[in-house]
N, C-alpha and C positions, 0 to 999 in steps of 0.2 A: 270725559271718562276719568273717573279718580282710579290713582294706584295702590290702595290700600284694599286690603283682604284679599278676596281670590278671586279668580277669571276666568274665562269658559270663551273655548273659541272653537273655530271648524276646521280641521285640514285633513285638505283632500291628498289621499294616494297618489305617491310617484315614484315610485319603486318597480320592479317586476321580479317577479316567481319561476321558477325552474322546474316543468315538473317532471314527474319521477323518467319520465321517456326522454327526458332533456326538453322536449319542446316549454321554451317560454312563453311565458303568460303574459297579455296584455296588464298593462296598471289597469283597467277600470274590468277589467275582468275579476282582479282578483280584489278589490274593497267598491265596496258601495258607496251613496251619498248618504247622508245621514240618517241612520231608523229613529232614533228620536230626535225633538227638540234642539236646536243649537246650545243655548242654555244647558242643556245639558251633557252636552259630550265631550269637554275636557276643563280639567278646571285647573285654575294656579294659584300656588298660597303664595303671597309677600310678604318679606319682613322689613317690610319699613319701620323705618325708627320711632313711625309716628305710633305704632301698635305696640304697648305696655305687657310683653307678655317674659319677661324676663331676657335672658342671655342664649335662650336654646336654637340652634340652626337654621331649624324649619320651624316658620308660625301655622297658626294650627288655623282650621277653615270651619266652614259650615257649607253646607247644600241649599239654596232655593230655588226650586222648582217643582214641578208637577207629581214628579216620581217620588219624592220626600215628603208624603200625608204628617199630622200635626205632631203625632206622637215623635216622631225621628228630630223632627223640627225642634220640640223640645227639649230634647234629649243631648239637640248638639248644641242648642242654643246653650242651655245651663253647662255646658264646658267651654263652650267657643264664645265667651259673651262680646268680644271686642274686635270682630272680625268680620266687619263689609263684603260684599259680593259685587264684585266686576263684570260685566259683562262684555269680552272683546268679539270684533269682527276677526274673520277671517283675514282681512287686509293688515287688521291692526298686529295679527301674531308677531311678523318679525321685529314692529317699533318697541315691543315690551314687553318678549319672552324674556329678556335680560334682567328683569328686574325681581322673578319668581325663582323663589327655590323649590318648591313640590307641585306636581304636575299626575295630577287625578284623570286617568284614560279613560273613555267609555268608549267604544267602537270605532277611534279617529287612530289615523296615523299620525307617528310620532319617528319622521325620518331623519338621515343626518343632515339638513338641511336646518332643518330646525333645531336640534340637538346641536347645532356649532354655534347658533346662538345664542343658546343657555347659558350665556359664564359662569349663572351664578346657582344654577339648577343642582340639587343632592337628590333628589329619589325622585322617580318616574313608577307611578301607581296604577298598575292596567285594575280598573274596575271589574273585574273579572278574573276569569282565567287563561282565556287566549293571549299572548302577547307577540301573536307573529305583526301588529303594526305599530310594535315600537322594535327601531332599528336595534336592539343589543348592543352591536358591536361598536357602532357609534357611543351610546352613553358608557359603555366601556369604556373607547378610547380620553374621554372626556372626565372619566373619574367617575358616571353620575350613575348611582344605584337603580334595578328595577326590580321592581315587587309586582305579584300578582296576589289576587285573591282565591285560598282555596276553595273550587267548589264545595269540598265536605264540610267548611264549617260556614257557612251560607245559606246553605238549602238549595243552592242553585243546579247542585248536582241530583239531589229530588226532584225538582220543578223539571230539569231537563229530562228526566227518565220518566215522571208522566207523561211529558210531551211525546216522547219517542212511543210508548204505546197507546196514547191515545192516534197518534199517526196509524200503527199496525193494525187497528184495531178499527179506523177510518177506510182504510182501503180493501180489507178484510173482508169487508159488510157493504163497501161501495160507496160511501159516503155522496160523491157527486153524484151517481145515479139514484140514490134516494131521493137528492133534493129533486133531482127530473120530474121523479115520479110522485112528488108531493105537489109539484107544479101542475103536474097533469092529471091530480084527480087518481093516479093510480094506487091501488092495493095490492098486498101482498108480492111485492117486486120492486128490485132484483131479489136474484137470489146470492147471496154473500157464504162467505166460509164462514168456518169459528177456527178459532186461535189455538183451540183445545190439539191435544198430540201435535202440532206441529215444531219441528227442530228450527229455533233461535239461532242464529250465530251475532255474536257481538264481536262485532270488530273493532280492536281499542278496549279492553277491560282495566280500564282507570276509576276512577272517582265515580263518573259519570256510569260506565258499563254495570259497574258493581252495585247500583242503585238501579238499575235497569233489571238484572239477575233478580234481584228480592223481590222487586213487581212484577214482574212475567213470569217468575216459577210456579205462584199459586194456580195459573191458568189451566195447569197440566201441560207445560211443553219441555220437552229437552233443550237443556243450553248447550251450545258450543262457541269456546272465548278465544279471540288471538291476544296475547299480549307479550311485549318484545321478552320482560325480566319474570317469570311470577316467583321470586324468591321473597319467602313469609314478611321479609322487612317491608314490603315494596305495597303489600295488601293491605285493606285496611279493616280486614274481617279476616274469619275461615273460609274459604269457600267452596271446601270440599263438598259441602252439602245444596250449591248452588249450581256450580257447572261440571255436565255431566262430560266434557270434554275438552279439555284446553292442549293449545299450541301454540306455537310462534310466530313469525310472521312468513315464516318459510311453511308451513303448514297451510296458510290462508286457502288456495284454492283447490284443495281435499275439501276443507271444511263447505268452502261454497258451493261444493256439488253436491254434499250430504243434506242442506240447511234448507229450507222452505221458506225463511223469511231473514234476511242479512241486514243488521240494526249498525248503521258508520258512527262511530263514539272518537275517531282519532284526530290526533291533534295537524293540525295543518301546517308542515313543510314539506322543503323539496325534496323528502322521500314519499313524502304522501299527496302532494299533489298530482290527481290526475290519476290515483292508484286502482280508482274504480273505472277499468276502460273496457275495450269490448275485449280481453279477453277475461277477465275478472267475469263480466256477464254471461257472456258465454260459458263459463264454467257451472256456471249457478242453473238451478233445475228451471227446466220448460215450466213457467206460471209462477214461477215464485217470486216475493215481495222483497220491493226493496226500500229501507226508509235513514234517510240522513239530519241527522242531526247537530253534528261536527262543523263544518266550512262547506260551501256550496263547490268548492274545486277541489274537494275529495274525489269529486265525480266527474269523470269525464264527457263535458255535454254530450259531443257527437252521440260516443257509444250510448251512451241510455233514451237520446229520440230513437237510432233503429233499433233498439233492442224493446224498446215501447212499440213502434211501428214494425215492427216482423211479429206482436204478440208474444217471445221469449219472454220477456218482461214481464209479470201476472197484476204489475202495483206498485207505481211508485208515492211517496210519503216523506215530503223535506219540508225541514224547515227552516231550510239555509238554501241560499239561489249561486248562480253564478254572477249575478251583477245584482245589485238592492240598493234600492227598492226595484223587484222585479215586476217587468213586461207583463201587464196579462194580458197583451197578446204576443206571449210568446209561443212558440208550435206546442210546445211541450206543454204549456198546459191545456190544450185543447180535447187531450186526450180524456177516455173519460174515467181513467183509473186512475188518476193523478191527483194529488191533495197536496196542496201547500200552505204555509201559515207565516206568516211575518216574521221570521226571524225572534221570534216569542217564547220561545223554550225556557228560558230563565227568568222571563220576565214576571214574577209575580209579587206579590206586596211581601211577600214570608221571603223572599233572597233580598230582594232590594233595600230592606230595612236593616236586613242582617250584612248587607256588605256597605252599608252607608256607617251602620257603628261600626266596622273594621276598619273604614279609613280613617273615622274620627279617631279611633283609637290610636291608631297607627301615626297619628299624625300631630298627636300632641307634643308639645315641647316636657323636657325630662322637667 
């Protein structure tokens, strides 16, 4: 393995989570094993001497692999022209994190373990926007910067708010019991709702929620939004004309007794973990839908198998698990109102090109 350009390795979760009731979370509970490719899920720029890119910090990188089609490839190529690609094992992380100074995240953890090996590490780059698995306080203690990616200038917060109503709009109409019924030769069945008059609640009106409001208001349904601050700086529109009712988070379980379909947009910690339990369901109307999009331990497993299995439940729609790559056979999704999707909500060629030139850019020498 040569140490010049960047590297790309796997580490697995060893950390654990508090959630909102205090009960802690198992580590494999709370991150998965890999959704994509190893190749691609974290990468390290070097500034070896051997790389002519002048006097600045951090050397700049490029991307090869699957998710970066030809046009991105070009694009980093004609700026990055002298910068190699590494490809390390997971075994190999701790012989030559040391030797990297930028560290490019895609859905791995990044704990203090790792982080006390960086001597020589200056910014840590969640490829996205979640960065509950990189430790903070650790690269804090450490001096060593973290950046995430905003979903609004990405599309990533687009691409996630079609996902979330093509979800709504899958379990709406029944989606698994169509495919039944296309197996068996049947017509005209099930019979599914429409989306039309029904009251929305977005839980979390962020980035993400606020791209969600623009594409479910045309359907005909009333929105109602939690979000902790909505003071005008904090917005990234008007949205007088999008949500017909906003609150706090002390408001939330008014709203989920009003709401017919509850869309989770919120960011994953230990005030949010676990925040979706059986009384949050319980609160929420006999049949109504529920679809997550945010972290799969927004949701409290137990409460939503019995609140699927007593029929409360009308529909559930995630596309985030408790553990991923998720079990299919697990109970939950046996059931036949249940749709799930791979952890896919962002994933599409229009965010991934748009947040490969953010780190390129991000990641040039001055």
């Amino acid at each position: 393995m040569t140490m010049s350009g960047a590297a790309s390795c796997d580490v697995s979760r060893t950390t654990t989570m508090t959630s909102a009731s205090g009960r802690t979370m198992h580590p494999a509970a709370i991150h998965a094993p890999p959704l994509v490719p190893v190749s691609a899920q974290v990468r390290f720029s070097n500034m070896a001497d051997s790389i002519q890119n002048g006097s600045g910090d951090i050397t700049r990188f490029i991307y090869k692999d699957m998710f970066f089609t030809y046009p991105i490839n070009l694009y980093e190529l004609n700026i990055l022209l002298k910068i190699l690609v590494d490809e390390v094992g997971l075994e190999e992380v701790p012989d030559v994190i040391q030797n990297y100074h930028l560290c490019i995240v895609k859905n791995r953890l990044i704990d203090s373990d790792i982080i006390a090996k960086a001597s020589q590490m200056k910014v840590i780059m969640q490829y996205g926007v979640g960065i509950e698995g990189v430790d903070v306080n650790a690269a804090t203690e450490h001096k060593i910067k973290v950046a995430r990616i905003n979903g609004s200038t990405t599309g990533n917060a687009v691409s996630c708010a079609e996902m979330a109503i093509y979800l709504t709009l899958g379990i709406l109409r029944k989606q698994k019991m169509m495919d039944t019924a296309v197996k068996r030769k049947d017509l005209g069945s099930p019979v599914g709702d429409t989306i039309f008059g029904k009251r929305v609640l977005i839980l979390g009106f962020g980035a993400i929620g606020v791209e969600i409001a623009k594409r479910i208001r045309p359907f005909g349904v009333k929105i109602l939004a939690t979000k902790r601050n909505w003071s005008a700086e904090t917005l990234p529109c008007d949205i007088d004309e999008l949500v017909d009712k906003k609150g706090g988070p002390e408001d939330m379980y008014e709203f989920t007794g009003e709401a017919d379909i509850v869309i989770t947009c919120l960011l994953l910690s230990n005030e949010t973990v676990g925040i979706v339990d059986h009384k949050f369901l319980s609160t929420m109307k006999k049949g109504s839908y529920l679809v997550n999009i945010a972290r799969g331990h927004i949701l409290d497993y137990d409460a939503v198998f019995d609140h699927l299995k007593s029929g409360h439940l009308g529909g559930l729609g995630i596309d985030v698990a408790w553990t991923e790559p998720y079990d299919p056979e697990d109970p939950i999704l046996k059931f036949s109102n249940v749709i799930i999707t791979p952890h896919t909500a962002g994933v599409t060629e229009y965010s991934f090109r748009a947040a490969a030139k953010v780190c390129t850019n991000s990641s040039k020498c001055p």
